[in-house]
N, C-alpha and C positions, 0 to 999 in steps of 0.2 A: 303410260307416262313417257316411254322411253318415242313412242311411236309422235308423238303431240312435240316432245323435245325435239326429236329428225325433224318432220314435218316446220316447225318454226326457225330451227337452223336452215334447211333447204331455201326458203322462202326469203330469204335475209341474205342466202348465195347466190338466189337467180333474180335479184333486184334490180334496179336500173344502176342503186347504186353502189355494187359490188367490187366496184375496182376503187372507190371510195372507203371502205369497210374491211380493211383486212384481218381487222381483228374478228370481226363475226364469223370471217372463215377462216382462221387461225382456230377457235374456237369450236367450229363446226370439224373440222379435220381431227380435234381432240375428245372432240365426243363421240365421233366414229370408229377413232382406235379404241375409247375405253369401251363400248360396243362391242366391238371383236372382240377384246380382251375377256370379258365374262360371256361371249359365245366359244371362242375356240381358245381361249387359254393366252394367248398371246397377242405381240402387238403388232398392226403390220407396219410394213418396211415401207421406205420413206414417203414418211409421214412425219405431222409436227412432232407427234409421239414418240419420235427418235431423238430429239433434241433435249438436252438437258433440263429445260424449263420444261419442257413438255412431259417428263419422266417423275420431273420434281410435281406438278400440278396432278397428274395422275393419281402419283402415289398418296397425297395427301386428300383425294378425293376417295379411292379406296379403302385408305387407311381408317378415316375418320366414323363412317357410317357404318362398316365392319365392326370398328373398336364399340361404337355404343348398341349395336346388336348382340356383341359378346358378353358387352354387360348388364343387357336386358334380361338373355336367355339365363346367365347365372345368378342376376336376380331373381326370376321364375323359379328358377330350379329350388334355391336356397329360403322362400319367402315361406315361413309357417303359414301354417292351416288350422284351426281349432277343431278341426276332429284327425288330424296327427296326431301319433305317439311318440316318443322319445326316439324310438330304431328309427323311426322312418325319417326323424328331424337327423338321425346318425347319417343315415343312407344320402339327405340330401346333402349336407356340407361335405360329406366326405366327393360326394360326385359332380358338385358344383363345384369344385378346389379342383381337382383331375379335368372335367373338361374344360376350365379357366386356362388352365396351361397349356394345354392341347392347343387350343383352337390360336392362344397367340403368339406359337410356336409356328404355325402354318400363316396366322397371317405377316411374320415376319419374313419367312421366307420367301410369300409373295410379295412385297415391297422391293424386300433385297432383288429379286427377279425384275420387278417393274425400271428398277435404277439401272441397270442392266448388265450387273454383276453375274458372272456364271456360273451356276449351281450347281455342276457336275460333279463337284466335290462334296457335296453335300450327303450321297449315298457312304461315298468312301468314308467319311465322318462319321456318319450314323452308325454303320455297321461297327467301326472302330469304339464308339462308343459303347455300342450295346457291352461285347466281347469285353472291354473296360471297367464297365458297370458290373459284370456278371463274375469278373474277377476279384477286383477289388473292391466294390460296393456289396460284397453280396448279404453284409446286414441291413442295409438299406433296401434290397432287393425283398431279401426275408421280412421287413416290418411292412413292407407295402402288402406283402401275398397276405400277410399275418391281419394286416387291416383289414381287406377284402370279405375277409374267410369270417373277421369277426361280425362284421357288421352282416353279412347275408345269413351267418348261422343262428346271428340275435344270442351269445353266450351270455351277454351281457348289455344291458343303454342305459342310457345319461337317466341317472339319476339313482342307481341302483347301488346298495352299499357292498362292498366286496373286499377281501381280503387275499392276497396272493400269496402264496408258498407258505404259509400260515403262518399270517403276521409280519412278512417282512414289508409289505405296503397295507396299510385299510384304510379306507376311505371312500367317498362318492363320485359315481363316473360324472363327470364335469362335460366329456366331450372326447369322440373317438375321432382322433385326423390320419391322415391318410399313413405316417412313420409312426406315432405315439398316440398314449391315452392319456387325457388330463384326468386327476383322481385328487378330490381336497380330501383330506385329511380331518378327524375329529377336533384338531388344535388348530382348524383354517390353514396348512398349508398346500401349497398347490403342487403335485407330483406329477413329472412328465414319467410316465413308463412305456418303454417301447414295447410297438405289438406282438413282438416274435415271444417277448415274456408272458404273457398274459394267453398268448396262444399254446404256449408249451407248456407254461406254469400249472399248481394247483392255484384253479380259482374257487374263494368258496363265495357264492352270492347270497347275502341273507337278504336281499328284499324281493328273490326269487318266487318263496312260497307265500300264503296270504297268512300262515301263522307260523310264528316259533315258538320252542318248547323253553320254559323259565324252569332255570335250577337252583334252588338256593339252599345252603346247608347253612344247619343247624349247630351246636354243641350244648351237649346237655350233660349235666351230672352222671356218674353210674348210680347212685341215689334214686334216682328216679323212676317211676314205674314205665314201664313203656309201653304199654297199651293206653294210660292216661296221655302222655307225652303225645303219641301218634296221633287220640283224637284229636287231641288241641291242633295240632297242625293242620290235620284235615280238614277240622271245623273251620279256620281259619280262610284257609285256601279257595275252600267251597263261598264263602261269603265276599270275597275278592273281586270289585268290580273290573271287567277287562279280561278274567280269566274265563275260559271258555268250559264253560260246565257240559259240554256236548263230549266234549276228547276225554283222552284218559287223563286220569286225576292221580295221583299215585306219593304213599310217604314212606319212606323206607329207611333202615338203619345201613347208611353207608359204609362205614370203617369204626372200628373201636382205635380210640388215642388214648393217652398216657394221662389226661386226665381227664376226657369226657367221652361219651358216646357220638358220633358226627353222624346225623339224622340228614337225609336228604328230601327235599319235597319239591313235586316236578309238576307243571302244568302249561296250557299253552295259551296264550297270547296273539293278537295280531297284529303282524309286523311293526304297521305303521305307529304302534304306540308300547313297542315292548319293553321300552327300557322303563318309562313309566310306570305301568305293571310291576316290574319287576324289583324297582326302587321302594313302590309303595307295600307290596306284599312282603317285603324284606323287612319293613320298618315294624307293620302290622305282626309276623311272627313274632317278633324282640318283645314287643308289645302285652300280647298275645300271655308267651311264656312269662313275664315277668307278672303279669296278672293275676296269674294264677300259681305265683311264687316255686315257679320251675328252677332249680338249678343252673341257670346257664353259666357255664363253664368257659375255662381259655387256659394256656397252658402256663402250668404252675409247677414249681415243687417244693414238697413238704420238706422240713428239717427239723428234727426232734433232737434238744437237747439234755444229756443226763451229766448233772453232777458228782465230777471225780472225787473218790474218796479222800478224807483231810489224812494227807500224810506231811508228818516234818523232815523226813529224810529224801524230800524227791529233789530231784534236781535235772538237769538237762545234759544231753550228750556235748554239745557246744562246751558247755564248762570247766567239764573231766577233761576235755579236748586241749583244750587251752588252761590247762592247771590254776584257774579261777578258785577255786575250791579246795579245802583242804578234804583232800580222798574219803579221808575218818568220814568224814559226814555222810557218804555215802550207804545205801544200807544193804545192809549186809543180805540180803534178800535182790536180786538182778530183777525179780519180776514185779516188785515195787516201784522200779525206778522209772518217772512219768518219762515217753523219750518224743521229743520235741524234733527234732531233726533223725532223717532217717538214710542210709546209705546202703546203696548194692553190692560195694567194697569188699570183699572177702577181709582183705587185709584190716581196714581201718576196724572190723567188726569182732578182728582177734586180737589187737592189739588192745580193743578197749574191754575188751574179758581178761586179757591179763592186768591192766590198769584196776582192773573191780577186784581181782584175787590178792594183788599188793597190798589194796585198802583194807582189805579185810585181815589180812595177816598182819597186817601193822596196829590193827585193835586187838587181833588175841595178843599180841607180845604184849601192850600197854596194859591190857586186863590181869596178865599171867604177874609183869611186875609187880602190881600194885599188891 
């Protein structure tokens, strides 16, 4: 191409009519500097190529064809495949995003070069930079290493459901970019977490393994027999579409509570439909026990009420207190007397033992007069 382009520029400068044409060799002199330019890096000395139009035509001729090569190669790079998996759909955005940048970092600075700006400062920058970066960026630094490390170690990919520091984020990997991870949430929201968290964090992944194990408790009466109890549940469990009758199968008495026994029953599931299973074998137990008129239980408490004996002489500390009552009435007997209000008072508790000794001695003198 480029030999066919010389050749037709040549041909058009040794014409008869060349000195007619200058713009074919105006043009011809600028296709020979941009020539050198992508042989030996630079452009030679005078020539049209030194002229401001000629610097400006250059660069928009390098600029242009570069630019949509750039974005062919990270179209390539980032285009799915139907026998791709999630990591590798990770691997390519995250490495079509980093060499996007790269490449139109360089080809800026070739432009800037071409216009004929000095770039000698551009090491001193860089450098300055880095030291910059490495000081004050250095979360920024840690979430890029933190990205890298995730996606080549495969900890986790888009689409797997996970939980960090247990419970402070859950949700599904949406997308691993080069500083953060996008993670929706069970309520649809969208959570950026940075990668240095998810790299240092606990992560737990449940769509890691192809099964999880389902737990679900019971409460039942202490009424109850427990060997009957047990079958019921295991009968139950075993007949449970979804549940993996190959794995351990297992019912057991987890904890005794204050008004039932809490039965636990464990079986496993896979993944892709555990909550399901688990919803439905929850319903079926309830079911299940209620069928067969098991005590299911929930926390309660008993209060058993006895009625006080019929006295006429009761009355209340409040009353004595506040001289409501004529004392007389009071009985003669302290351990009769119903006491409605109660005090820790040393004082208030002697002063109403001598109030009850008054009363009392004020009915033997009425008795003795009469």
């Amino acid at each position: 191409m480029l030999n066919i382009l010389n050749a037709f520029l040549t041909n058009q400068a040794s014409s008869p009519n060349q000195d007619a044409n200058p713009i074919a060799t105006w043009f011809k002199e600028l296709w020979e500097a941009i020539s050198t330019f992508f042989v030996s890096g630079s452009l030679p000395e005078n020539s049209v190529a030194n002229s401001i139009l000629g610097k400006l035509v250059i660069a928009v001729v390098i600029f242009v064809p570069i630019w949509l090569i750039i974005k062919i190669i990270v179209y390539l790079i980032r285009r799915p495949s139907k026998k791709t998996n999630n990591s590798n759909s990770n691997i390519r955005n995250f490495t079509g995003t980093t060499l996007k940048v790269v490449l139109y970092f360089f080809l800026i600075l070739s432009i800037i070069s071409i216009l004929g700006f000095n770039l000698s400062w551009v090491s001193q920058v860089v450098s300055s930079a880095i030291i910059a970066i490495g000081l004050s960026l250095q979360t920024i630094v840690q979430n890029f290493a933190s990205g890298i490390i995730l996606l080549t170690t495969k900890k986790f990919v888009k689409g797997d459901f996970i939980s960090l520091n247990n419970g402070d984020v859950k949700g599904t990997i949406k997308e691993i970019q080069i500083l953060d991870t996008k993670v929706l949430t069970a309520d649809n929201i969208l959570v950026s977490v940075p990668n240095s968290n998810l790299f240092t964090g606990i992560v737990e992944n449940y769509s890691k393994m192809e099964y999880r194990r389902v737990e679900i408790n019971m409460g039942v009466g202490y009424d109850a027999d427990v060997d009957k109890i047990k079958k019921i549940l295991i009968h139950t469990i075993k007949k449970q579409k979804g549940i993996n009758q190959k794995m351990a199968i297992s019912v057991f008495i987890k904890s005794f509570e204050a008004s039932y026994i809490n039965y636990e029953v464990r079986g496993y599931a896979p993944t892709s439909i555990f909550w399901d299973v688990k919803w439905d074998l929850q319903e079926n137990l309830y079911k299940e026990l209620i069928k067969r008129k098991a005590p299911i239980c929930y926390n309660q408490l008993d209060v058993n009420l006895r009625k006080a004996p019929n006295r006429e002489k009761l009355t209340s500390l409040t009353d004595i207190k506040d001289g409501n009552i004529d004392p007389s009435l009071v009985s003669e007997n302290p351990a009769d007397m119903m006491i409605v209000e109660q005090s820790s008072s040393e004082q208030f508790l002697k002063n109403l033992d001598n109030k009850i000794t008054k009363a009392n001695n004020k009915k033997k003198k009425k008795q003795a007069s009469k």
